[in-house]
N, C-alpha and C positions, 0 to 999 in steps of 0.2 A: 651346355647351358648351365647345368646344376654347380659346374667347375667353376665358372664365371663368376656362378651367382657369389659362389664362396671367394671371389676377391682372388681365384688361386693365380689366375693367369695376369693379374695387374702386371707384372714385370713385363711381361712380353709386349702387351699393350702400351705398357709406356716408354717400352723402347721404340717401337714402330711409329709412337705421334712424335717422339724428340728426334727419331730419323728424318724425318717428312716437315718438320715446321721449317728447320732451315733454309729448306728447301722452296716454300713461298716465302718466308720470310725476304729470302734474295730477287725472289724474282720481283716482287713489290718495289723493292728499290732500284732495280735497275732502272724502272720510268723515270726517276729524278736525276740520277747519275749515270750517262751511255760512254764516258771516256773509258778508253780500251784500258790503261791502267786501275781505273776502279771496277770495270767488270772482272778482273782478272784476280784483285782481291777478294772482293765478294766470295769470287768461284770456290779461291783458296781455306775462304773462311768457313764458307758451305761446306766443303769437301773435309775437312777437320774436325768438323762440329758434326758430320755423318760418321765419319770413321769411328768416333769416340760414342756416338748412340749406339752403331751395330756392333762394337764392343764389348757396351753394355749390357745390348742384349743377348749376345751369345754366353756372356757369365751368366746372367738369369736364366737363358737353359739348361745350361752346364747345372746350377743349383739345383733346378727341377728335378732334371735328372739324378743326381745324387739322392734326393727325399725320395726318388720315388725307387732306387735302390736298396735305399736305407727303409722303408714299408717293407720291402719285401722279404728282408735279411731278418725284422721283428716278427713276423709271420710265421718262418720259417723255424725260429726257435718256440714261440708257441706249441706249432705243430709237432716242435720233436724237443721236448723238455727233457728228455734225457742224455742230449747230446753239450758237450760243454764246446760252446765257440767262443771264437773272440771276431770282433772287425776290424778291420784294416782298411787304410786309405793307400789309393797304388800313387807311386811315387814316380811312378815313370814305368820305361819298355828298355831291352836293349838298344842302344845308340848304335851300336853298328849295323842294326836288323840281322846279322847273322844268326839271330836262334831268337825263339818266339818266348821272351818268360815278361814276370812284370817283378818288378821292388814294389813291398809292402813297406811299412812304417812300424811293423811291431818285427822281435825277434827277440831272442835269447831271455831279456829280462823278461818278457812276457810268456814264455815256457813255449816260445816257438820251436818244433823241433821240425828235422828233415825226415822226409816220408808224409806230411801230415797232408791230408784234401785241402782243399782252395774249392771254394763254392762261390759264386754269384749269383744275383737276381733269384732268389731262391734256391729251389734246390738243382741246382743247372752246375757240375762241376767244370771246372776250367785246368783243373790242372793238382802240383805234386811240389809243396817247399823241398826246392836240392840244395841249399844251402844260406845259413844263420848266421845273422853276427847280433851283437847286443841289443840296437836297434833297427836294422829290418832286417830282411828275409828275401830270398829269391824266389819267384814261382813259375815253374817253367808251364807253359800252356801245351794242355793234351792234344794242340793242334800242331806242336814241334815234333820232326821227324823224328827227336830222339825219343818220344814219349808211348808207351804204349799201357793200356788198362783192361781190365778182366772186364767185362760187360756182358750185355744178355738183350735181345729181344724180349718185348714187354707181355707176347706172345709165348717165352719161354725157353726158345734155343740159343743154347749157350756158344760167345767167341769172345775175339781179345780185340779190341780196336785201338789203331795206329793213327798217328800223326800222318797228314801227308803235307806238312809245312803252308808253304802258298799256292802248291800245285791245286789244280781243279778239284773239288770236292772236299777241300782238309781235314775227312777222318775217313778211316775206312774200316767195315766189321769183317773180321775175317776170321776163319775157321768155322763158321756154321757148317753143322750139315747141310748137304747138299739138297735134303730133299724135306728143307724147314721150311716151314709154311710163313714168308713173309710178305710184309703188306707194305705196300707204297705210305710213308707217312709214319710209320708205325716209331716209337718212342722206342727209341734204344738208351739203356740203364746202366749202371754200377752193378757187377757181379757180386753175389756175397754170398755163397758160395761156393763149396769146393776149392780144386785147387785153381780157379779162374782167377778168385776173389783176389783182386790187389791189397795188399796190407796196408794199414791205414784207412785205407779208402770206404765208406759205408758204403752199404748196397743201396739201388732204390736210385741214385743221384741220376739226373738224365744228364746224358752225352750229347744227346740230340735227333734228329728224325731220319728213317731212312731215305735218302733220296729215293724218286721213284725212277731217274732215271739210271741207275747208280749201283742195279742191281747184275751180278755177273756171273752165271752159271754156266761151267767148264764142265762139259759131260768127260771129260776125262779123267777130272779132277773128282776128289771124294770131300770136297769142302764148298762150301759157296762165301761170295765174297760179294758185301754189299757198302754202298757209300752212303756217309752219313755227312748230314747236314745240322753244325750245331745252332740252336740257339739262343746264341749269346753275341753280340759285338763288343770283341774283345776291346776294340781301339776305343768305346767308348765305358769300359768301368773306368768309374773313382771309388768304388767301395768293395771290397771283398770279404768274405769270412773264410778263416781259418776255423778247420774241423781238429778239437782238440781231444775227444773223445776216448775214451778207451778201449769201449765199448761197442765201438761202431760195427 
């Protein structure tokens, strides 16, 4: 309601009345005009004049969406004023789906380097720039089989977690000990450190949550191996930040 009040959602609302008028609009007329060729119009005209509202309105969510990325990305440097980012609009995904990254819009002249974090929606990492040209950058997603990063239970026990591409679960924490005390839900982080810590990478960043069904204890085994559920829906960033940091 408070949203409302502030006029935020008018886009949405006026796509859904410019969807919907046409639509009596046509039926009003067909009492004066019932030949099968002018109904057929109408239909055609109706049906073009909807296409072009739900159009509209999916850019105005797309837009929302973006603002409320972009909240979150200003937040987030608040919170860590010591960190030097920049933001990036994604420009796309692999065309072939063969490997999970995304194109940014900054690179090289903008002191993009490879190695550097990729953060979204706060501080929720996505992933690791593997390669720069002048204007953008590649960012391969920590949810690609070839991706893997130091991390930690928020609880404390330290492992590395993997990619498992589009396979069921798409991350997974493995090498904890085996007899660490995890919790269904529990926030898995950025390692920083020892020698877990991935370079470049800050500590602190979430990965995402453990699954609770996800969890896989091998009495044979001297590690346990838990799945992680990230956070983020990759398919839907337009905004990212790059961690420039030195310091991190």
């Amino acid at each position: 309601i408070q949203l409302d009040n502030r006029a935020v959602l008018d886009p949405v609302k006026n796509g859904l009345e410019t969807a919907i008028s046409p639509i009596a609009t046509a039926f009003g007329r067909f009492g004066r005009d019932t030949s099968t060729s002018a109904v057929e119009r109408e239909l055609a005209a109706v049906k073009s004049e909807r296409d072009q509202a739900l159009a509209d309105l999916a850019q105005a969510r797309a837009g929302m969406r973006e603002m409320e990325q972009l909240r979150l990305q200003a937040r987030l440097q608040t919170d860590r004023p010591q960190w030097k980012m920049l933001q990036a609009r994604v420009q796309g995904s692999d065309p072939t789906g063969q490997q999970l990254f995304l194109t940014i819009d900054r690179g090289s002249r903008d002191d993009v380097e490879r190695g550097m974090a990729v953060i979204a929606q706060g501080p929720n990492y996505i992933g690791q720039v593997t390669a720069v040209s002048e204007r953008s950058a590649k960012v391969m997603l920590v949810i690609d089989v070839s991706q893997t990063v130091g991390a930690r239970l928020a609880g404390g026990a330290d492992g590395v977690v993997y990619g498992l591409s589009r396979r069921v679960g798409w991350l997974q924490l493995r090498h904890l000990d085996r007899d660490a005390d995890v919790q269904p839900g529990e926030l898995v982080l950025t390692n920083d450190s020892g020698e877990l810590r991935t370079a470049q990478v800050p500590g602190g960043l979430i990965v995402g949550r453990v699954d609770d069904s996800g969890i896989i204890r091998d009495p044979q085994a001297d590690t346990l191996t838990v799945g992680v559920i990230p956070l983020v829906d990759y398919e839907q960033l337009q905004v990212v930040t790059v961690v420039q940091t030195d310091d991190a």
